[in-house]
C-alpha positions as a printed Julia matrix, in Angstrom:
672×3 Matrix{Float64}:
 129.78   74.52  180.71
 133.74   75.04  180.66
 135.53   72.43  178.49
 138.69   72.7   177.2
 140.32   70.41  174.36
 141.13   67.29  176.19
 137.73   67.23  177.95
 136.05   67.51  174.13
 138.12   64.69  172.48
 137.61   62.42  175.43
 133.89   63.19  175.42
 133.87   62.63  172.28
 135.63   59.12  171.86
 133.41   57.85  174.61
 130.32   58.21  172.62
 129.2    54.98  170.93
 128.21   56.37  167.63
 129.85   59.12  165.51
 130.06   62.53  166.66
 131.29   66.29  166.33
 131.05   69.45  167.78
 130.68   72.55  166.03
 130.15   76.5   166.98
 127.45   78.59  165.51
 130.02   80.49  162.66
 131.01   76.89  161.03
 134.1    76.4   163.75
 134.21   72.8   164.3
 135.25   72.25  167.88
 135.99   67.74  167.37
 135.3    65.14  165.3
 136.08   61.41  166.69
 137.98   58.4   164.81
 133.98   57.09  163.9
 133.71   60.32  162.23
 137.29   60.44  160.78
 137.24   57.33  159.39
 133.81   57.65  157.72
 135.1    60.8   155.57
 138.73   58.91  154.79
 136.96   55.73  152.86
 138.71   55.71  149.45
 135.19   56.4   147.53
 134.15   59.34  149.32
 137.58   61.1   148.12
 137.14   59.66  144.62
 133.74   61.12  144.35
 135.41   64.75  144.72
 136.09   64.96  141.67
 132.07   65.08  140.79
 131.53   68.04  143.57
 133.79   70.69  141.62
 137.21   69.64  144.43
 134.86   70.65  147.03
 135.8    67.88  149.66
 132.97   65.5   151.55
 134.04   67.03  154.67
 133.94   70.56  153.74
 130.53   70.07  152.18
 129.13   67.76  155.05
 130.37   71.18  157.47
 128.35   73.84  155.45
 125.57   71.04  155.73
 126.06   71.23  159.91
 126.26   75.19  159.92
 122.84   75.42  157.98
 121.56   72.61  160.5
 122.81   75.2   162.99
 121.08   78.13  162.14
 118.0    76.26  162.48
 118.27   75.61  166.67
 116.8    79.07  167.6
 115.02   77.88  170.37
 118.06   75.71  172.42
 115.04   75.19  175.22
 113.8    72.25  172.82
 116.83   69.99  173.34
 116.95   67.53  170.7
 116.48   68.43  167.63
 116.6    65.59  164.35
 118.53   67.45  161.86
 117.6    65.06  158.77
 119.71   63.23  156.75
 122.37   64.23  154.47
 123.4    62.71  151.09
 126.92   63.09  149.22
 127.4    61.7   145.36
 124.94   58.98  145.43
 127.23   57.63  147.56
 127.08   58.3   150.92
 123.8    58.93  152.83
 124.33   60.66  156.42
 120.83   60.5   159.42
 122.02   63.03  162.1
 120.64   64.26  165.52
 121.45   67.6   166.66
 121.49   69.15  170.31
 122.6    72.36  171.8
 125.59   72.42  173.91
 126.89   75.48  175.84
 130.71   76.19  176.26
 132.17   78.57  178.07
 128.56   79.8   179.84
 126.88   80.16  176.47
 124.82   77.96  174.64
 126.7    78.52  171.45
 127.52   75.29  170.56
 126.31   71.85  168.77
 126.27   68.25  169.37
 125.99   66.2   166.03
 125.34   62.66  166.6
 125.86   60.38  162.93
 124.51   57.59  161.84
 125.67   56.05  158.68
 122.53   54.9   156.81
 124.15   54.86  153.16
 123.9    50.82  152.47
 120.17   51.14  153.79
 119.45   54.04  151.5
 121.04   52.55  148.45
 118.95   49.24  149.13
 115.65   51.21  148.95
 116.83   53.11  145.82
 117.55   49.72  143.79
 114.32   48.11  145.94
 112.27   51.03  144.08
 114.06   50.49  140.79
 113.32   46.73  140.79
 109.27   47.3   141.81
 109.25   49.84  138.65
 110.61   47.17  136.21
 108.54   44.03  138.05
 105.03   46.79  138.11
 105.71   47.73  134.62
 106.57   44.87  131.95
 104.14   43.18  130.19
 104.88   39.73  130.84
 103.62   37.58  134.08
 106.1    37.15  136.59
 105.98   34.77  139.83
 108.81   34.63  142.51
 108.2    31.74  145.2
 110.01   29.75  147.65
 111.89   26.53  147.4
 108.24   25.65  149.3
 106.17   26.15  146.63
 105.4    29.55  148.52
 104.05   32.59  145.93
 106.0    35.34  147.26
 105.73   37.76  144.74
 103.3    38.31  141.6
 103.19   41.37  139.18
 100.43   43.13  137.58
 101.05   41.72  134.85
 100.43   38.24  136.29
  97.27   39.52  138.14
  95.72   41.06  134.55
  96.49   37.15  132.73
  95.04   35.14  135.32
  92.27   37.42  137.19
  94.19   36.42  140.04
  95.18   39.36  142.6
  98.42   39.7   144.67
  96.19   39.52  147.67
  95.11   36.06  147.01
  98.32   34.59  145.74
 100.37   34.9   148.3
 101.35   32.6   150.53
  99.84   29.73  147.76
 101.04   27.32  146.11
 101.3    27.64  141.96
  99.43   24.33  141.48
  96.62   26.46  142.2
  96.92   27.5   138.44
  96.9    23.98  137.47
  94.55   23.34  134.01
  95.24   19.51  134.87
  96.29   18.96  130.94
 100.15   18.07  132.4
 100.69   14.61  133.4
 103.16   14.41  136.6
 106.27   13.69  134.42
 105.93   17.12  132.87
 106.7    18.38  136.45
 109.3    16.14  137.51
 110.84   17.52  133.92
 110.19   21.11  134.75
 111.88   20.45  138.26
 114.99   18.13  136.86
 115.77   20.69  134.64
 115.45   23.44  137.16
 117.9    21.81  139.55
 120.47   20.35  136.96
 120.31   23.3   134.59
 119.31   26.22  136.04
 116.28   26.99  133.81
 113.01   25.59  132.01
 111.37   26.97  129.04
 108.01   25.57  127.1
 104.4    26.19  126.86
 102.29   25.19  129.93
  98.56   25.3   129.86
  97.07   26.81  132.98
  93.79   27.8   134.12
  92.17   31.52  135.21
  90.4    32.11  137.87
  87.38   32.16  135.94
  88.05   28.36  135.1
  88.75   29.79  131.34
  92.09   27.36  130.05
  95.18   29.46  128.86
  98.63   28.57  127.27
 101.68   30.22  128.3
 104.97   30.59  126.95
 107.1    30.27  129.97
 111.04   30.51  131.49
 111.3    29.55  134.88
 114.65   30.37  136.65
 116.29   28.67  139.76
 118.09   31.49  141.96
 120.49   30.81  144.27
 121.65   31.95  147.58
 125.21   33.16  148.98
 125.89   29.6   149.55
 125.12   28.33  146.06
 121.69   26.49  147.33
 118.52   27.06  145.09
 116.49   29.06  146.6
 113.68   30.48  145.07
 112.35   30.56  141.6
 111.48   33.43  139.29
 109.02   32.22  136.52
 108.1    34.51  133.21
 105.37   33.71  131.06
 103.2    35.25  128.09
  99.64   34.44  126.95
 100.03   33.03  124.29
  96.93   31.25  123.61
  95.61   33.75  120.35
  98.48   33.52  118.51
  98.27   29.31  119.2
  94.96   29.02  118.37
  94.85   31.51  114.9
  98.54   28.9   114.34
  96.17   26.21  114.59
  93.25   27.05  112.51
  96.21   28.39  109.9
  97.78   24.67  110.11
  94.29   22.83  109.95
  93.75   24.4   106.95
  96.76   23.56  105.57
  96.84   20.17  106.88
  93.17   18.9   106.85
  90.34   18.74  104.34
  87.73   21.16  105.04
  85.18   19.11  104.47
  85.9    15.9   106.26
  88.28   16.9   108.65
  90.72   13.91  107.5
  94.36   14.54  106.49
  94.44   16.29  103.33
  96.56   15.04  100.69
  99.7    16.94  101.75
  99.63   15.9   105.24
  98.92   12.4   104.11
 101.65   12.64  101.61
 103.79   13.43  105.06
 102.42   11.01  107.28
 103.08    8.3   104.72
 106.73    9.29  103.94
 107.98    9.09  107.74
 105.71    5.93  107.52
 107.95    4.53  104.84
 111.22    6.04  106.81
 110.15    4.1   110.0
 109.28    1.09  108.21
 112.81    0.56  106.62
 114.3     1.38  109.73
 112.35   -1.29  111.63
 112.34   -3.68  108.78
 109.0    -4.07  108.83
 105.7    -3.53  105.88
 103.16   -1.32  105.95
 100.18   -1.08  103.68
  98.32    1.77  101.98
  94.7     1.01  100.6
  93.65    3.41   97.79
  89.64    3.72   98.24
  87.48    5.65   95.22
  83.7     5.43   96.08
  81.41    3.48   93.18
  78.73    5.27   91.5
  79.75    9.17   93.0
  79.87   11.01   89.97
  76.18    9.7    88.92
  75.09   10.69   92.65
  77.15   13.76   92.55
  75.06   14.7    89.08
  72.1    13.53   89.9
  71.28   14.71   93.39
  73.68   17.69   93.47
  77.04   18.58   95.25
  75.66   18.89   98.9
  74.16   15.77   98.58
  77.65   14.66   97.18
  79.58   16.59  100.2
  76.96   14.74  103.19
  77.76   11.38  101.54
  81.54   12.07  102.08
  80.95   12.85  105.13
  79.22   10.01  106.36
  81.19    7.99  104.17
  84.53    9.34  106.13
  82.92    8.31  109.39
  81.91    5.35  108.79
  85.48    4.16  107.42
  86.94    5.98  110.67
  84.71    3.48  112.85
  85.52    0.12  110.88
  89.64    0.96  110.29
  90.41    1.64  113.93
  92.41    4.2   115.86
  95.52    2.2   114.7
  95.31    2.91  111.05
  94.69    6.34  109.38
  92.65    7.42  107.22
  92.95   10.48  104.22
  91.12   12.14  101.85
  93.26   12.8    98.46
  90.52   14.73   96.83
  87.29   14.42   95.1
  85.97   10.66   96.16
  89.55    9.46   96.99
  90.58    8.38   99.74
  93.44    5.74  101.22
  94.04    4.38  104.68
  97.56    3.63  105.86
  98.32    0.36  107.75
 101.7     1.11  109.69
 102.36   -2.26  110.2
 100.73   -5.79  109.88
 102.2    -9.44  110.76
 100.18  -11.42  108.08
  98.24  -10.3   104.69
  94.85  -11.6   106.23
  95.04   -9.13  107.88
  94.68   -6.39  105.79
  91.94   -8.31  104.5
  89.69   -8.4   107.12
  90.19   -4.15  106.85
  89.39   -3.75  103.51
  86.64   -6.45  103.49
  85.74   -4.76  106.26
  85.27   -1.73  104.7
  83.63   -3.29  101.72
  80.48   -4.56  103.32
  80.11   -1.12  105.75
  79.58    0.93  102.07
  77.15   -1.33  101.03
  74.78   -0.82  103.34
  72.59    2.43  101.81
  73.24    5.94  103.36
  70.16    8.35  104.64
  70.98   11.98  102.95
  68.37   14.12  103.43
  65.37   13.03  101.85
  67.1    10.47   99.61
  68.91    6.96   99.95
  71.55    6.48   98.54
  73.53    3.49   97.51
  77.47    3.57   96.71
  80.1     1.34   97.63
  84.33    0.81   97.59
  86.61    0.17   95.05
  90.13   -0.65   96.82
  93.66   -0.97   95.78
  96.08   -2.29   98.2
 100.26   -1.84   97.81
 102.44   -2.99  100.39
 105.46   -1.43  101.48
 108.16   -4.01  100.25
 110.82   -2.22   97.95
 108.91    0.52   97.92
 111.01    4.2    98.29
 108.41    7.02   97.98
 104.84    7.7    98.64
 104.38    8.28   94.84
 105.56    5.0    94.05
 103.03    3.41   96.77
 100.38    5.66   95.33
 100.86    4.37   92.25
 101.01    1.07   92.77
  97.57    1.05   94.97
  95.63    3.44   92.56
  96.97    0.96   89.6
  95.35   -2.02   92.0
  92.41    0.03   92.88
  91.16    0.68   89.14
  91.84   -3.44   88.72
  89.26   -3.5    91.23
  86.82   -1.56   89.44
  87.69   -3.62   85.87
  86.51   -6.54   87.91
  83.16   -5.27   89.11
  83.89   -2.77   91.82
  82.8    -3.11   95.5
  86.11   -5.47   96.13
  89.61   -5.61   96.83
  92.3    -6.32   94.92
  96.56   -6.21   95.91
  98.91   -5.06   93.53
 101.36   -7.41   91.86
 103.04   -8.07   88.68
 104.96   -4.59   87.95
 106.89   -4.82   90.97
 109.95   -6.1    89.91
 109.81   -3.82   87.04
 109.7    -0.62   88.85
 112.99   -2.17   91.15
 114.8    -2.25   87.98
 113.82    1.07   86.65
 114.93    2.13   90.05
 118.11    0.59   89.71
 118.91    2.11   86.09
 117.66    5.87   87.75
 120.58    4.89   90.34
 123.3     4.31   88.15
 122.59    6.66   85.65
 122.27    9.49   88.17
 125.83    8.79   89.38
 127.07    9.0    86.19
 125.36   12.47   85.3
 126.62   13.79   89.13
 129.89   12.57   88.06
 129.91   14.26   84.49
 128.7    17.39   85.71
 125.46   16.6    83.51
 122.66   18.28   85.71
 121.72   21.69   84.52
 120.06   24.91   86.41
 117.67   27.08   85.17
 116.69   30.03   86.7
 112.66   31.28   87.58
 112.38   35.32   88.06
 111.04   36.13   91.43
 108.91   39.76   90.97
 107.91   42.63   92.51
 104.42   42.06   92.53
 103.1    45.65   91.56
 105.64   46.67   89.25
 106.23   43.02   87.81
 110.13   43.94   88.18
 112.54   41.21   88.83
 114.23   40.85   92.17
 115.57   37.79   92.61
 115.76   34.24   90.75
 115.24   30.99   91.82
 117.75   28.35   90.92
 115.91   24.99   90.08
 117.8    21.7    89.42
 117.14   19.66   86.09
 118.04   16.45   84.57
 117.67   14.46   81.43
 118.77   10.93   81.28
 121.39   10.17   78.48
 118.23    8.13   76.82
 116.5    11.78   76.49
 113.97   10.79   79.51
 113.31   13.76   81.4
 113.28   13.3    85.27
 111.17   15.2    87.6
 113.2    16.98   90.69
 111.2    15.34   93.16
 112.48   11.98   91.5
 116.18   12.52   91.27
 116.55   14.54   94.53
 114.78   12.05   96.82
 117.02    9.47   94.9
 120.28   11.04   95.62
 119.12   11.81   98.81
 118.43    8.04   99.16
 122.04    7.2    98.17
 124.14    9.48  100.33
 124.45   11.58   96.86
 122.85   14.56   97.84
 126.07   16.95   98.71
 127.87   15.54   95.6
 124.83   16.73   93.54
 124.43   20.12   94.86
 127.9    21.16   94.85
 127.48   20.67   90.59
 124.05   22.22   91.14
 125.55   25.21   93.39
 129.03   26.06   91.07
 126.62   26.54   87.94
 124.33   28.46   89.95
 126.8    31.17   90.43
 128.11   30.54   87.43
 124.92   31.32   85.61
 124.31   33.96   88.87
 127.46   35.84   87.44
 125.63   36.08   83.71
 122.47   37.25   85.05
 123.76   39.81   86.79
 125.3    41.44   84.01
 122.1    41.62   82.43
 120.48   43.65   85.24
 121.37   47.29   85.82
 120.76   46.58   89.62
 121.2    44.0    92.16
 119.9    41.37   92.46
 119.55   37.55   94.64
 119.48   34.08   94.14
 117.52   31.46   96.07
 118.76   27.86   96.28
 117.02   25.1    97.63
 118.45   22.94  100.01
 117.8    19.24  101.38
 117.44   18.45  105.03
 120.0    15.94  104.67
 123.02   18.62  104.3
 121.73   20.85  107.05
 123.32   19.16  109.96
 126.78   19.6   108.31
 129.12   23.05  109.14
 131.01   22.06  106.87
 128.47   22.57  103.44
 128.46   26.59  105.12
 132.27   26.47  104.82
 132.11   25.4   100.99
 129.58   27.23  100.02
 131.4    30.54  101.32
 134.54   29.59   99.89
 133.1    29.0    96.01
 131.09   32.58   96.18
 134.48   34.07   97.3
 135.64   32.37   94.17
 133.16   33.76   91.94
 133.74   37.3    93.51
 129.93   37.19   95.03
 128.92   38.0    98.58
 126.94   35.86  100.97
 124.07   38.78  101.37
 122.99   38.17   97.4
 122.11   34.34   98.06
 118.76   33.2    99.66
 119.41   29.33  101.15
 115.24   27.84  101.04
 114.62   24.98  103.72
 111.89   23.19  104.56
 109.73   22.82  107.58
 111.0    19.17  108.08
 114.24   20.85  109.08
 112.32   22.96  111.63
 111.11   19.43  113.2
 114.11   17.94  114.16
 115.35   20.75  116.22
 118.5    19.08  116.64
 121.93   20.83  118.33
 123.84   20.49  114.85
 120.54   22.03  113.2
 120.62   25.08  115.53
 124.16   25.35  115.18
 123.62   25.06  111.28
 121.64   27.97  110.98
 123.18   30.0   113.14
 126.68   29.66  110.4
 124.24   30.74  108.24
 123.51   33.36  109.66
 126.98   34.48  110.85
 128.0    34.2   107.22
 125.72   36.48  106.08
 123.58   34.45  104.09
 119.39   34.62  104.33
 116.96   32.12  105.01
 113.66   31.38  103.19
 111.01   28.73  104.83
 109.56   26.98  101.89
 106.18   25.85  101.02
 105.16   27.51  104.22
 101.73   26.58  106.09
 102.07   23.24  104.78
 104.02   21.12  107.0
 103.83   21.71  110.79
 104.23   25.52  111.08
 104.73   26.65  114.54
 105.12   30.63  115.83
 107.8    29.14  118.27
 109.49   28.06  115.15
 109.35   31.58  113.34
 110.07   33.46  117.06
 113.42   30.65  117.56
 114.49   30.82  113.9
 116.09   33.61  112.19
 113.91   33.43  109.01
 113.64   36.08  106.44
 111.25   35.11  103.71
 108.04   33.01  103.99
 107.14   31.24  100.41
 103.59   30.59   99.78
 103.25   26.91   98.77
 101.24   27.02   94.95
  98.43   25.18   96.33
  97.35   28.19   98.28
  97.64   30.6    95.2
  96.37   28.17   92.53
  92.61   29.45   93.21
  92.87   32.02   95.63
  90.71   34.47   93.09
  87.42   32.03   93.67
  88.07   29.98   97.1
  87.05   31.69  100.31
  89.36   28.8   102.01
  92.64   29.82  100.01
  91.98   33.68  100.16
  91.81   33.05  104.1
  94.7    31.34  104.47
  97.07   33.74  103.07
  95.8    36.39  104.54
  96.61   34.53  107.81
  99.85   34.35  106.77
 100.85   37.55  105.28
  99.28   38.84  108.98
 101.74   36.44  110.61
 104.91   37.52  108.25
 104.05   40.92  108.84
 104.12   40.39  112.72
 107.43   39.26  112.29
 109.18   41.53  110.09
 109.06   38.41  107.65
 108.68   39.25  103.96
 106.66   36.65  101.39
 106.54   35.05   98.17
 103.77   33.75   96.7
 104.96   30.48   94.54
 103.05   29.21   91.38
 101.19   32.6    90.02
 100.04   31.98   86.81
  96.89   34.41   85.97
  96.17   38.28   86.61
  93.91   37.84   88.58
  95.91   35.97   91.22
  98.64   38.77   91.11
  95.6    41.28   91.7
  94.6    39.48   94.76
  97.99   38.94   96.34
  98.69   42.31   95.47
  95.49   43.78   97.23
  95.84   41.13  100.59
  99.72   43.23  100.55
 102.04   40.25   99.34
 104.79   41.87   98.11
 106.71   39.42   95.9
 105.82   36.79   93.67
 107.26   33.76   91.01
 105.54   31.88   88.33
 104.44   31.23   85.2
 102.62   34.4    85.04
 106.0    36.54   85.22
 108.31   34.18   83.55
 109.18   30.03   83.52
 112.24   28.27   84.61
 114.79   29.03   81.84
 118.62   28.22   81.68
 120.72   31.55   81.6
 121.13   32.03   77.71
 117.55   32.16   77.26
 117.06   35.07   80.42
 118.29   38.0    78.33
 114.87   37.03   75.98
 112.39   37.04   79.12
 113.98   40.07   81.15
């Protein structure tokens, strides 16, 4: 076929798709605007500069003369040359045919298509199904519809449901029914108003098996800003829950009973006493010691003993009621808390109550044995701590016994006395705070193989101008009590670093010091701002201080908490969780939190050489500290054999008796 250069172009612009024409030696014959304009676009001439200045064009034309080369046999016609790809960025499908010019088939007919945006989807498509296939965590994409769209392996290998049989369904198939229909309309509220959800959520397997997950759902949107689908993330968390949970029943119940233990009771009773004041109303707390145990504990032996507290627990639990609580202190001890009552009778009918159910002989074993209740009760009324309200029951309780046990009897008479003693604890602690009167001393903190000191810890102490020495625990909760508590521990945190500065000097290397704080100065920015601007005073850096909190800071989980510790950290300070495994320990808490030391509460250590229970424990949570990059202390070591066990179970630091007491600074160089 003859056609000259006009013919060419204007067969070429009449095609509806890119095109060119090239000879066998590389010669191109035309190109049309489709064509033109592909190899103008701004990008393709930027990405020249990664192809060594050869040009997209001139590369895309060696690409057509290879293509060539390949159309031996022109009686084929049509031949689908393949696609083409330039810089990751441009992606070329092209169909070749044989043309003749000039009465030889010497010629080619390229016909583009531009497939680049389709390509580049299927790249990032294969990226994303990598990622989704491969991470460890569930994931679940559905519809607006409640529609499963999507499920990884991942999901598949937590709930033994396939992809297959998921799709198309709704979630609620997962349902373990243990959320009310609240808990949804939550989920969903805070979906739609903020974009995302986070919490556990029980579910249930397909082999009925219930699960907890830790879970983030997020709310995508479409071009138009509508929610669209949702993309939810979970982990099984249900181990790590459960060994939580066995770690905080020990801590919190008695192992025996399963009642509160004394430190959870001590807990329950203080936000007891909070609530009360707040709602101006009385509660009660009846202090119960069994008649007669220590003859039955002697006389028929200790499991004998053990069965009777059991069935004695139970049979309180029945006649008290599911409004009032009942605890086990220790031994034969045991109290029930009335949150609130309208008139004294009835608190009488309770403990009369309980009374005539101990009297009636209990079936152990072989044996029948007869005991009975001794009971104190102390109301609420100008009460301010649960060792006050202890005192005053147990003080009621052994009236009860003086009078021929098996009875009741309410505490009165010393009231008034122990409002005034109160009152003088008040004033005089304002005048110490004022005078600068409350020293520090200072307990070594140990490496617990090589017994060398680390660290201190800075504890407060007070004597009253009468020479009475007042426990911590007294004078804290009091100032805490009076809106006192930042005016004492800015006198308590100057003569820390004051007395930080001397100990240094003593110690050829560096070393820390760990304050204790109270929840009530947590919420304030502020404190962080002081405290940094007296250690830049003293010369000292945030990184040698250790700030101790509490689990009760954990609870409240407030905005200003959050933003509390994050200053902290910011500043450069570290945290320590205190008396851990006592309170209400929670993995979210230690995953959320930016913790760096765990401390051991005493009672765990006190007789961890001889008590299965104890040694249990803190293996548990060494296992968990470890798991988190979290280093421990073990508080209140006062034996060998004690640092021999810790050391063995890996606890690597250690404070107490054992390695040194709390001394002031110019008796440290004597116990270094």
């Amino acid at each position: 076929m003859l056609i000259n250069e006009e013919q060419l172009s204007v067969f070429l612009e009449g095609l509806p798709c890119m095109a060119y024409m090239m000879r066998a030696d590389g010669t191109l014959l035309g190109v049309n605007r489709r064509l033109k304009a592909l190899f103008e676009q701004t990008d393709l001439k930027q990405a020249v500069k990664s192809q060594n200045e050869v040009s997209c064009f001139d590369a895309f034309r060696l690409f057509c003369k290879r293509e060539f080369k390949k159309l031996t046999d022109f009686s084929t016609g049509f031949s689908t040359g393949g696609g083409w790809q330039y810089a990751d960025t441009l992606f070329l499908h092209m169909s070749l045919s044989p043309y003749g010019l000039e009465g030889e088939q010497n010629a080619i007919l390229g016909l583009v298509e531009d497939v680049s945006e389709s390509q580049i989807e299927c790249v990032k498509n294969a990226q994303y199904k990598a990622v989704f296939d491969s991470i460890k965590e569930g994931v679940l994409l559905a519809g607006v519809d409640s529609k499963i769209k999507a499920v990884n392996p991942a999901f598949s290998d937590i709930t033994g449901y396939s992809a297959a049989e998921m799709l198309g369904r709704n979630p609620s198939m997962l349902s373990s029914g243990h959320h009310d229909k609240a808990f949804y309309t939550k989920v969903y509220k805070d979906l739609y108003e903020l974009g995302q959800w986070q919490g556990e959520v029980w579910n249930k397997r397909k082999n009925g098996s219930l699960y907890v997950q830790w879970q983030t759902i997020t709310a995508l949107k479409n071009d138009a800003g509508e929610v669209d689908e949702f993309l939810a993330i979970f982990s099984d968390i249900t181990h790590q829950k459960a060994r939580l949970e066995a770690i905080e029943f020990r801590a919190n119940f008695d192992h025996l009973t399963g009642l509160p233990n004394r430190a959870y009771f001590h807990e329950l009773m203080a936000n007891q006493l909070v609530k009360s004041c707040k709602e101006k109303s009385q509660c009660a707390l009846m202090y119960l010691d069994l008649d007669n145990f220590k003859r039955i504990n002697d006389t028929l032996g200790h499991s004998v003993g053990d069965s009777l507290l059991k069935e004695v627990s139970q049979v309180i639990s029945k006649v008290i009621g599911a409004k009032n609580t009942l605890a086990r202190l220790g031994g034969d001890e045991f109290v029930v808390m009335v949150p609130c009552f309208k008139q004294i009778s009835e608190l009488e009918e309770v403990a009369q109550a309980i009374v005539d159910a101990l009297k009636v002989p209990f079936v152990i074993g072989a044996n029948l044995v007869h005991t009975g209740a001794s009971i104190g009760i102390a109301l609420s009324r100008n009460v301010e701590s649960v060792e006050e309200i202890l005192r005053l029951s147990d003080l009621a309780m052994y009236k009860a016994k003086e009078q021929g046990k098996g009875r009741f009897v309410f505490h009165t008479g010393q009231m008034s006395d122990d409002v005034q003693a109160a009152r003088n604890l008040e004033l005089e602690l304002r005048k110490s705070i004022a005078n600068r009167d409350i020293r520090v001393a200072f307990q070594p903190i140990v490496d617990i193989a090589t017994k060398a000191v680390l660290g201190y810890e800075a504890l407060a102490r007070w004597t009253t101008s009468s020479g009475q020495v007042v426990s911590p625990d007294v004078f804290v909760a009091c100032a805490e009590e009076l809106g006192l508590i930042q005016a004492l521990f800015e006198v308590v945190y100057t003569k820390v670093l004051e007395g930080f500065l001397d100990l240094q000097n003593q110690h050829a290397k560096d070393i820390y010091v760990s304050i204790n704080l109270s929840c009530y100065q947590i919420p304030s920015l502020l404190s962080v701002d002081w405290m940094t601007s007296q250690l830049a005073y003293y010369q000292l850096a945030p990184g040698n201080i250790i700030l101790e909190i509490t689990e009760g800071v954990l609870l409240k989980d407030s905005v200003n908490t959050r933003l509390w510790l994050e200053k902290v950290r910011e500043a450069g300070y570290r945290l320590a969780l205190d008396d851990f495994g006592t309170g209400f320990s929670s993995l979210a808490y230690l995953k959320s939190i930016p913790v760096d030391i765990l401390k051991i509460d005493r009672r765990f250590v006190a007789d961890i050489a001889n008590d299965e229970s104890d040694l249990a424990l803190v293996s548990a949570i060494l296992a968990i500290a470890e798991a988190f990059s979290i280093r421990v202390i073990a508080e209140g070591v006062e034996r060998e054999c004690q640092r021999q066990v810790l050391g063995r179970l890996g606890c690597g630091l250690a404070q107490g008796y054992y390695f040194g007491r709390p001394t002031e600074v110019e008796q440290q160089g004597l116990t270094i």
